[in-house]
C-alpha positions in Angstrom: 66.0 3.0 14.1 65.9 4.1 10.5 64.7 1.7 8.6 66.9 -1.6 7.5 70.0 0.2 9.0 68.8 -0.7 12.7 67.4 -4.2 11.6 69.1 -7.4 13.1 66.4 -9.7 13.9 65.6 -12.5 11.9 62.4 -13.1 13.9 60.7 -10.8 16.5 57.7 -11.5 18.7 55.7 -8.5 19.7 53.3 -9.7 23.1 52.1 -6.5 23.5 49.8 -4.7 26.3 46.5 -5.4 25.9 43.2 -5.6 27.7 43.4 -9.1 28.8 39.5 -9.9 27.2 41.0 -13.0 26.7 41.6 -14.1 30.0 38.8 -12.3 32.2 38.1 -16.0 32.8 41.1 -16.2 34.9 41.2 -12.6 35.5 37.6 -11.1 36.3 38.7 -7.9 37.9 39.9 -6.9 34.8 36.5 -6.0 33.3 36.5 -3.5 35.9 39.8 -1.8 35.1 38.7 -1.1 31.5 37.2 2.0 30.3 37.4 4.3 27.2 40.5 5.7 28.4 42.4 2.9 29.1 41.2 1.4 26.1 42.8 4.3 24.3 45.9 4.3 25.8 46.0 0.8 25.1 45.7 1.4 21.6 48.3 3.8 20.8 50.6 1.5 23.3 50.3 -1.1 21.1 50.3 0.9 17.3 53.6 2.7 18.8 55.3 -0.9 19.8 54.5 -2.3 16.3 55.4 0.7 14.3 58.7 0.9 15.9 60.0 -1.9 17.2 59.3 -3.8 13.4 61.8 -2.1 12.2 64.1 -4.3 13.8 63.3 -7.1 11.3 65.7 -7.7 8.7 64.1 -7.7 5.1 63.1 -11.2 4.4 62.7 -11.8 8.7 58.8 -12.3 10.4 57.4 -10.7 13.0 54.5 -12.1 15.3 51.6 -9.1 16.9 49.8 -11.0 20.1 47.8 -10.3 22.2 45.6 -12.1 24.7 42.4 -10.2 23.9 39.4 -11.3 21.5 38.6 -7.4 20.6 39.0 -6.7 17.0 40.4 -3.4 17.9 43.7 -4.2 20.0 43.8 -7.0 17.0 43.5 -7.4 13.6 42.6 -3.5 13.4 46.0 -3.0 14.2 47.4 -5.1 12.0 45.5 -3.6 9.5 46.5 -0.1 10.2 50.1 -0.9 10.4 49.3 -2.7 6.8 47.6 0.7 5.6 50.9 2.4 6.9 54.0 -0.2 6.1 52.6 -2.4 3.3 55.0 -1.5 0.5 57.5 -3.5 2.8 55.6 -5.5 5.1 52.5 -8.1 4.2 50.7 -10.6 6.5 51.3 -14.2 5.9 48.9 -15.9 8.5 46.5 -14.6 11.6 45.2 -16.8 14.2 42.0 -16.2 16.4 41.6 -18.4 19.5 38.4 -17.5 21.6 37.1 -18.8 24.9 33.3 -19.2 23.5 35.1 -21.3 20.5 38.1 -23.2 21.7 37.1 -23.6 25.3 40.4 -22.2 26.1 41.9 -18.8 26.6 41.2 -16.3 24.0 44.5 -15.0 22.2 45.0 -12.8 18.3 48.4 -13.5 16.5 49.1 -12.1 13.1 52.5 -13.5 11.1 53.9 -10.6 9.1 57.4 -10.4 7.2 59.4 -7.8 5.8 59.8 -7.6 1.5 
């Protein structure tokens, strides 16, 4: 999509891949799934799915990044990448950290960004 022309969504909700760090409680094999290169691949997974897929936001529409991990890279890293990258049109409005060792739940990110 190139940029506004392709846009139609008022609100968009990114839940991308992630490591799951935030639910190893319910998922403990997980910890043994993860490695540098998974990590990595993860990573550019999720940059690619917020740099393209925000542009279909319309100009004035929000878009929510989650993930269900507590590690700052898959996280607010991102976000601030993408920031580095799209912030003449796009700025973050909110970002929410829930972690197991705090809320005695789950651990999940969410950032809140909208389009200029």
């Amino acid at each position: 999509m190139d940029g506004c022309a392709g846009a139609q969504a008022d609100r968009l909700l990114l839940d991308v891949p992630c490591s799951g760090s935030g639910v190893l409680r319910r998922n403990p094999d997980t910890k043994w799934k993860l490695n540098e290169k998974e990590m990595e691949r993860l990573h550019a997974t999720q940059y690619e799915i917020l740099s393209t897929y925000s542009s279909m936001t319309k100009k004035g529409g929000q878009m929510v990044y989650a993930t269900c991990s507590v590690f700052p890279s898959e996280n607010e890293q991102q976000v601030k990448r993408f920031l580095k990258e799209h912030g003449q049109e796009w700025r973050l409005v909110r970002e929410i950290h829930l972690r197991p060792d705090k809320e005695g739940f789950d651990g999940f990110y969410g950032a809140l960004l909208r389009r200029g």
